[in-house]
C-alpha positions, 0 to 999 in steps of 0.5 A: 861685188860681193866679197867672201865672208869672213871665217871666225873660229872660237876657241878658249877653255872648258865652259869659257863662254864660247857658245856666249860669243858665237850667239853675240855674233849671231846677233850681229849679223854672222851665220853661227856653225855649231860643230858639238850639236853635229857632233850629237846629232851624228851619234843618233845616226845609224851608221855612226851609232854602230860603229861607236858601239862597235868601238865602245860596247853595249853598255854605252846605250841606254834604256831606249838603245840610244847613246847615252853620251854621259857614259860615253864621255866616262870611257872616253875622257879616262883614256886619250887613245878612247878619245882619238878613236871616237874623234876619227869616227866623228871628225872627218863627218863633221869636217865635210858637214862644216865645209859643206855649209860654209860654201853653201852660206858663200854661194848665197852670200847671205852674211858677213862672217861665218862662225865655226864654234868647235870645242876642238878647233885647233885640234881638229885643225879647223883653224886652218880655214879660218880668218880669224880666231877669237880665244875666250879668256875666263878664269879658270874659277869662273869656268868651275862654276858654270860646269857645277851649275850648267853641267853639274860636273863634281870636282875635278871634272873640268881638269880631267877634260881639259888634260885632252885638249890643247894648252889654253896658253898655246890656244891663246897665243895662237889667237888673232883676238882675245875677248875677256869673259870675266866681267858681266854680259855687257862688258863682253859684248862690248868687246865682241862689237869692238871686234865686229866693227873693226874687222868685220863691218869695215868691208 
């Protein structure tokens, strides 16, 4: 008999290396569920479009009437009631979308875990269908500079993010597992592996 996958939901900081950890699962074999790439792809749609520039004017648009989601996040990371209106045009389509797929993989039964990757996994309350949940523990000077090299974020742009979310020790004590992300891409992918084998592999 073929038993249900498990649901791994990642959570941790701002440029903490979760997307890292979802691909090194992926690569184990699990089915990686991207919720900020539906998150985008939602924006170019028509019906969620309009509703954001309804909500947010104009000038979010650029040059090609798309939304530039640079000066959205600007508006939107300046005021908490900015964010939870785009959340509510966002989440409740992404939620259905993540579900969706889920039973989709289930009905297959094509692989041994699912992996939810959402930057808002416990406020979004997808934590709620997951199996287990994994917070990605990196210091917050490791998450500084990933954000000036990959984001090219200016000082202070991390913490204005991270004011939004839930507390990373309130997200770290609701884990089930931890993974350390200071060290090299070795070491990390040593403990995603230990995980793996221990509550995955083992059914």
């Amino acid at each position: 008999m073929n038993l249900r996958p498990k649901i791994i939901g990642i959570t941790g900081g701002v440029s903490s290396g979760k997307s890292t950890i979802a691909r090194m699962l992926s690569s184990l074999g699990a089915e990686c569920i991207d919720a900020d790439e539906m998150c985008h792809k939602l924006l170019f749609t028509k019906n969620i479009k309009d509703m954001v520039v309804e909500k947010f004017g104009s000038k979010i648009l650029d040059s090609y009437d798309k939304i530039d989601r640079s000066r959205l996040a600007e508006i939107v990371f300046q005021d908490k009631t900015y964010l939870n209106t785009l959340c509510d045009i966002l989440h409740p389509v992404v939620i259905d979308q993540i579900k969706s797929k889920i039973n989709e993989i289930e009905k297959t039964c094509r692989k041994k875990a699912i992996v939810i990757d959402a930057a808002l996994l416990e406020e979004s309350e997808l934590s709620l269908i997951c199996d287990f949940i994994i917070f990605v523990n990196t210091i917050k000077g490791n998450r500084l500079n990933r954000c000036k090299i990959s984001r090219n974020w200016t000082e202070g742009e991390l913490e204005k993010r991270e004011q939004f979310q839930m507390c990373l020790e309130d997200k770290k004590k609701k884990a089930d597992y931890i993974i350390d992300n200071n060290s090299n891409v070795d070491n990390t992918f040593g403990q995603v592996n230990k995980f793996w084998q221990y509550y995955i592999d083992e059914n």
